[in-house]
C-alpha positions in Angstrom: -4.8 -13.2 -22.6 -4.7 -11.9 -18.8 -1.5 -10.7 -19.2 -2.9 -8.5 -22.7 -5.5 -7.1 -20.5 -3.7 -6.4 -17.2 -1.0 -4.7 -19.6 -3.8 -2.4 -22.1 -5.6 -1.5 -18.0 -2.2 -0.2 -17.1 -2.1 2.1 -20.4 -5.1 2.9 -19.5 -4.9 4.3 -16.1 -1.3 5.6 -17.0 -3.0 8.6 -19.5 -5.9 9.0 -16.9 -3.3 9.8 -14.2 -1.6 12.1 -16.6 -4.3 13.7 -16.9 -5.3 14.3 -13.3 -1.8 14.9 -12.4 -1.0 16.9 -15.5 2.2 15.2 -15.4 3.3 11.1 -14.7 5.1 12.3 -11.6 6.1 15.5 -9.7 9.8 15.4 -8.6 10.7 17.6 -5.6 12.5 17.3 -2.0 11.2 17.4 1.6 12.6 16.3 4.9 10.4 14.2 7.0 9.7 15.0 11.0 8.8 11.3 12.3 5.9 11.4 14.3 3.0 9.2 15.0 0.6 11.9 14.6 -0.7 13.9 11.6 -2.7 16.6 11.8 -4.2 19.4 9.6 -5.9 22.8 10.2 -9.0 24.1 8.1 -10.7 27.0 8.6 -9.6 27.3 12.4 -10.4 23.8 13.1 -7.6 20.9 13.3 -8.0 17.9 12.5 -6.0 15.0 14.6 -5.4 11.3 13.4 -2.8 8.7 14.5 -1.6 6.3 12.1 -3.7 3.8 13.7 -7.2 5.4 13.1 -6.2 6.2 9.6 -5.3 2.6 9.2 -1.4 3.2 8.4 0.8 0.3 9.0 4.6 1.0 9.4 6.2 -2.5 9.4 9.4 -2.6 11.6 11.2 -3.8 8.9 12.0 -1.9 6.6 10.8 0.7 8.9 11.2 3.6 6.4 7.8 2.0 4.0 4.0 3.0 5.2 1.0 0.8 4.1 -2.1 1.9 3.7 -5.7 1.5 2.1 -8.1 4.5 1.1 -7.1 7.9 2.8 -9.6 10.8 3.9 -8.6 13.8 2.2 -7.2 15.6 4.9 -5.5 12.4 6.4 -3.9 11.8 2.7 -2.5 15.6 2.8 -0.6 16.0 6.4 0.6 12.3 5.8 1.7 13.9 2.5 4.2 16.0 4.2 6.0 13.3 6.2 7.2 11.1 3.4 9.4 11.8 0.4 7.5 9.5 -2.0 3.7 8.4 -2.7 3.2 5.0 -4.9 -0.7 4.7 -5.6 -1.4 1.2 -6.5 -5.3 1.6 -7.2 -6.7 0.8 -10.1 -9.1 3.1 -12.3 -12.3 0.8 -10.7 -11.4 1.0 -7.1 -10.0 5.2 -7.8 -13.1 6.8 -5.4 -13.3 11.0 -5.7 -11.9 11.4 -2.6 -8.9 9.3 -3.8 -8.6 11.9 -6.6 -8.9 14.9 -4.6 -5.9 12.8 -2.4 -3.7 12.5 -5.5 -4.5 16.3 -7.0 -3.6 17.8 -3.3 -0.3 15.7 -3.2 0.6 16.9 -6.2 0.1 20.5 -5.8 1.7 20.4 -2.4 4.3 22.7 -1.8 6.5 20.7 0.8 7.7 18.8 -1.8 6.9 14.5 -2.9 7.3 12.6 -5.4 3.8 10.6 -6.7 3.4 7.7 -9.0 0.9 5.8 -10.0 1.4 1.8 -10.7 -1.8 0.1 -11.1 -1.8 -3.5 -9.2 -5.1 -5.1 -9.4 -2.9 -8.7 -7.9 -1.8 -11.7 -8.8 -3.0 -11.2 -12.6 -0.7 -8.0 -13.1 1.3 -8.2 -16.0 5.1 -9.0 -15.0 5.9 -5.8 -16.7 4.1 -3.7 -14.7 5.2 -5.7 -11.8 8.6 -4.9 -12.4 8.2 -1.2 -12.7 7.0 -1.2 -9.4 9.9 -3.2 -7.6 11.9 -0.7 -9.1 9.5 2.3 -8.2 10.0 1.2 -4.7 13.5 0.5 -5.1 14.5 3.6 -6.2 12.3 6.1 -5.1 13.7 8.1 -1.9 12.1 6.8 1.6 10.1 7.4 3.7 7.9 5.9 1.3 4.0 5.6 1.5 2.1 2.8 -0.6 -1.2 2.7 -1.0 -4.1 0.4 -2.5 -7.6 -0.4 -1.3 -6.8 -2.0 1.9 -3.4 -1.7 2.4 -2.7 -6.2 1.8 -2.0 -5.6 -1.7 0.7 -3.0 -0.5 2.4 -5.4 1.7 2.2 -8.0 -0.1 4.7 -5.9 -2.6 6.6 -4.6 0.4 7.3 -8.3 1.4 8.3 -9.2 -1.9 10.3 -6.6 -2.4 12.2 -7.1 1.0 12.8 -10.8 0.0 14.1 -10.3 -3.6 16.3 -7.4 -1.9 17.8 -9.6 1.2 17.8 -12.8 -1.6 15.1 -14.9 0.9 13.4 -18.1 0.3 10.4 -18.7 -0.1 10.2 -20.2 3.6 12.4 -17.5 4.9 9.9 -14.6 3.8 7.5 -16.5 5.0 8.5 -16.4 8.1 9.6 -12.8 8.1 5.6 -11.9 7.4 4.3 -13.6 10.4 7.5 -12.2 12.6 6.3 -8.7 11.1 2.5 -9.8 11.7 1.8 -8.2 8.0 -1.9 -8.3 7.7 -2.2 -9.4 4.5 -0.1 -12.9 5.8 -1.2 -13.2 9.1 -5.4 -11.0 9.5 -6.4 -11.7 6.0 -8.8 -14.1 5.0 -9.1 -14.0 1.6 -5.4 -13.3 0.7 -4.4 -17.1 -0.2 -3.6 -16.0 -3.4 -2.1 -12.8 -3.0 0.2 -14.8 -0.1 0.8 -17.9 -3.2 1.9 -15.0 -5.7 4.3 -13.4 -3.7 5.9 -17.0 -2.6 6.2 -18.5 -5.5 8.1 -16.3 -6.9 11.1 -16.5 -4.4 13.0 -20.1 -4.5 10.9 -22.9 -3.1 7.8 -21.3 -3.2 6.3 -23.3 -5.7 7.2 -26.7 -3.0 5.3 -24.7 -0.4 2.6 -23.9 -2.4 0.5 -26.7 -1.4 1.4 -26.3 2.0 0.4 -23.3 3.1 -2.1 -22.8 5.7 -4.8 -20.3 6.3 -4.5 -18.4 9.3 -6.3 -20.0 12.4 -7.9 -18.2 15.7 -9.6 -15.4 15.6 -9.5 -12.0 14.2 -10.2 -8.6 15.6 -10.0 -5.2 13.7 -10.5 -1.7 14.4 -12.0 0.4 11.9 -11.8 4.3 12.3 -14.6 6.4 10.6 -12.8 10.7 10.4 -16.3 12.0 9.5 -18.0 11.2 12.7 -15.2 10.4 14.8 -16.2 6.5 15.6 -14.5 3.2 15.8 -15.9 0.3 14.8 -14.8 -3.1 15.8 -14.5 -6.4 13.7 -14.6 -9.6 15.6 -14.3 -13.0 13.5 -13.0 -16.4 13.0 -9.8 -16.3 10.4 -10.8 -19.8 8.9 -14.5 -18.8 7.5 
């Protein structure tokens, strides 16, 4: 079954990040500086991104969670010492080298964070995995980054998590991810069923499942590229 699958992939990636992290999590304090700005210094040069070029959303609500997608190296290890936990949800396919280097240097990091890895590929996850990371992201001491490939998978889990905490409908977490302009919900084209999982599992959502709409106007999205220092920008129709 899916659910066999999902579950023997999440074993699977659970002794692989053992073994790059020689351990399932490294437990240790830091106290965050806010700032909108990370930077890091190598070899007399520094290195300056804003949350924005590295992609890094910070929702208003909860305001303590970070969203992001894949990470440069050096972006991964000065964001590294502004939160107090790291949840990886990549899975061993989408896990690029620089990803691993990301995870090693957080570990090894002597400021102090906690990382875990929870594998969520999306809607097929098996529910337990699912539930181990609710908790991880209950529990684990904020700020708090998540991560996946782009960063939708990690709101979508943010959302859900905010609903299931605050006890929202279906229609009422709806409505907090287009007041929050989540991308995932609102800049996402091809997140129907990532939007469908995380409803229908809050009261009503199956009712509004055939309801929902895909987002309409356009779309425009900045992409920032650390090695050569340059933007790119996206410009498209949300409906095709």
């Amino acid at each position: 079954s899916s659910d066999l699958t999902s579950r023997d992939n999440s074993l699977a990636a659970a002794a692989t990040w053992d073994a790059i992290m020689g351990s399932s999590s490294t437990k240790m304090n830091v106290a965050l500086q806010a700032c909108d700005t990370v930077q890091d210094t190598t070899e007399g040069e520094e290195a300056v991104f804003s949350l924005e070029t590295l992609g890094v959303d910070v929702p208003a609500q909860p305001g303590d969670i970070l969203l992001s997608g894949h990470l440069p190296v050096d972006g991964a290890k000065t964001l590294g010492k502004q939160v107090k936990s790291w949840i990886c949800m990549l899975t061993l396919q989408e896990m690029k080298s620089t990803d691993l280097e990301c995870v090693k240097a957080l570990a090894a990091s002597d400021v102090g964070i906690t990382v875990q890895h929870h594998a969520f590929p999306g809607p097929q996850t098996d529910e337990d995995s699912v539930q181990k990371l609710l908790t991880a992201i209950k529990e684990l001491p904020r700020p708090l980054m998540i991560q996946c490939r782009s960063g939708n998978r990690a709101g979508a889990v943010m959302l859900l998590h905010l609903a299931l905490e605050r006890g929202c409908t279906a229609e009422s977490a709806f409505q907090l991810a287009e007041d929050m302009d989540l991308k995932f919900f609102t800049r996402c084209t091809t997140c129907g069923p990532m939007r469908e999982w995380v409803l229908k599992r809050l009261p009503g959502g199956q009712e509004m499942k055939g309801s929902l709409k895909e987002p309409e106007g356009s779309v425009v999205q900045q992409m920032f590229d650390p090695a050569t220092s340059t933007f790119t920008y996206l410009i498209g129709c949300r409906k095709t």
